[in-house]
C-alpha positions as CSV (number, residue, x, y, z in Angstrom):
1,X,85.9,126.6,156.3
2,X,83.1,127.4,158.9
3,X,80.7,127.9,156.0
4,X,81.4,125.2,154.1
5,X,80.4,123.1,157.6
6,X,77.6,124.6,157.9
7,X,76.3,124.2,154.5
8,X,77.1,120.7,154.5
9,X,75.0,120.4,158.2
10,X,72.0,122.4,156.3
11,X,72.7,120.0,153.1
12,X,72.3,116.7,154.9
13,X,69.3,117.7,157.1
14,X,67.2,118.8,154.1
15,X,68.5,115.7,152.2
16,X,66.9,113.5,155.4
17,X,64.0,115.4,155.4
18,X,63.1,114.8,151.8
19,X,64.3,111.0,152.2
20,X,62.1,110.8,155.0
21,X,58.9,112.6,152.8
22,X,60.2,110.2,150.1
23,X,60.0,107.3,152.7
24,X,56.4,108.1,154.1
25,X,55.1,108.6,150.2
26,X,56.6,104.9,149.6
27,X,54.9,103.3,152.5
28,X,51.5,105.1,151.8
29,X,51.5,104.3,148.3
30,X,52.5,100.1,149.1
31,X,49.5,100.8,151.9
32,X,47.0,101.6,149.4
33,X,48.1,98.7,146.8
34,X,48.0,95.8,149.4
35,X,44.5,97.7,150.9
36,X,43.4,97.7,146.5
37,X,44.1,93.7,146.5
38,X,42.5,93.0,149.5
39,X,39.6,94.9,148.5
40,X,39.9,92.8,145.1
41,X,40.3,89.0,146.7
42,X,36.7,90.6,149.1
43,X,35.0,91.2,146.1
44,X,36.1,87.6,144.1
45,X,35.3,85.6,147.1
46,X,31.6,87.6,147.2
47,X,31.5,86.3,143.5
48,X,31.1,82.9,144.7
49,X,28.4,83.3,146.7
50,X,24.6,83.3,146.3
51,X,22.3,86.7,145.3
52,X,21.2,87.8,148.7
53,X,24.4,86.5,150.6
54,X,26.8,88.4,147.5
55,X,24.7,91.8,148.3
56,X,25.9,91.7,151.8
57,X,29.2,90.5,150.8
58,X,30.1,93.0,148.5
59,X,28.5,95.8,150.4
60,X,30.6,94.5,154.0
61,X,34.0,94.5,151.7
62,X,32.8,98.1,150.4
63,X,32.4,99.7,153.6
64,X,35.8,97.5,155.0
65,X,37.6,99.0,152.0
66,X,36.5,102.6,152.8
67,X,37.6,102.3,156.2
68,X,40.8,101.1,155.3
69,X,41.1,103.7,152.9
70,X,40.4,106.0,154.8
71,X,43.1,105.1,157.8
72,X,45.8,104.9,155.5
73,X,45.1,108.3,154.5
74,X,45.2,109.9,158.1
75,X,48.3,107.9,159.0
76,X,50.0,109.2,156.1
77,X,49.1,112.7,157.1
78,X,50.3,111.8,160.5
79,X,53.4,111.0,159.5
80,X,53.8,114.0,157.6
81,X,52.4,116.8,159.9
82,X,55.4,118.2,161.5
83,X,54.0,120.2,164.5
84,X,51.7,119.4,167.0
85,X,49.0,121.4,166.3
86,X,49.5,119.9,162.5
87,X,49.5,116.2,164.6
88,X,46.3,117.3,166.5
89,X,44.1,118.6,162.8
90,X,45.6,115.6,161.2
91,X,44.0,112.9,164.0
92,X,41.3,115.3,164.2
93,X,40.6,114.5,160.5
94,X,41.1,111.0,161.0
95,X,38.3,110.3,163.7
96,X,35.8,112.3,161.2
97,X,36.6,110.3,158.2
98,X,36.4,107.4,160.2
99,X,32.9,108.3,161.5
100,X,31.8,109.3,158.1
101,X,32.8,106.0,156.8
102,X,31.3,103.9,159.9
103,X,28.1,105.8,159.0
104,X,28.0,105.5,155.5
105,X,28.2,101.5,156.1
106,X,25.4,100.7,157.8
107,X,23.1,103.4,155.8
108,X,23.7,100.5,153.0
């Protein structure tokens, strides 16, 4: 009887862990679609406007995108590291990418 209580404690904890993976996957994934049709609406409203003014557009909406991208990513790794020191790489990574990206905009 004692076993069969503790497998059922071990059952459900791996059962919320994997919801929970499941969960932070999910919210990633409806993260990067809403980020992709942003990007999108950026890039038809650049359409509209004139040759020089369209460059800038489209390379501001790039560079927004990339960001965007590119926070998504590290919070999703956030929410997935599950010690501190995997916490600590994880917004560790986050401020490089997001320097990387801030760079890589105003080079264009």
């Amino acid at each position: 009887m004692n076993n069969r209580m503790v497998a059922m404690v071990v059952g459900s904890f791996a059962l919320s862990l994997g919801l929970a993976a499941g969960a932070a996957d999910a919210d990633y994934k409806a993260a990067k679609k809403q980020e992709e049709a942003a990007y999108k609406a950026a890039k038809a409203d650049c359409g509209k406007k004139a040759v020089d003014d369209k460059k800038a557009c489209l390379k501001d909406a790039k560079a927004t995108h990339e960001k965007n991208e590119a926070a998504n990513k590290a919070k999703h790794e956030m929410k997935e590291a599950k010690s501190p020191a995997e916490k600590t790489e994880a917004a560790n990574k986050q401020a490089k990418e997001t320097a990387e990206a801030d760079k890589k905009a105003a080079k264009k």
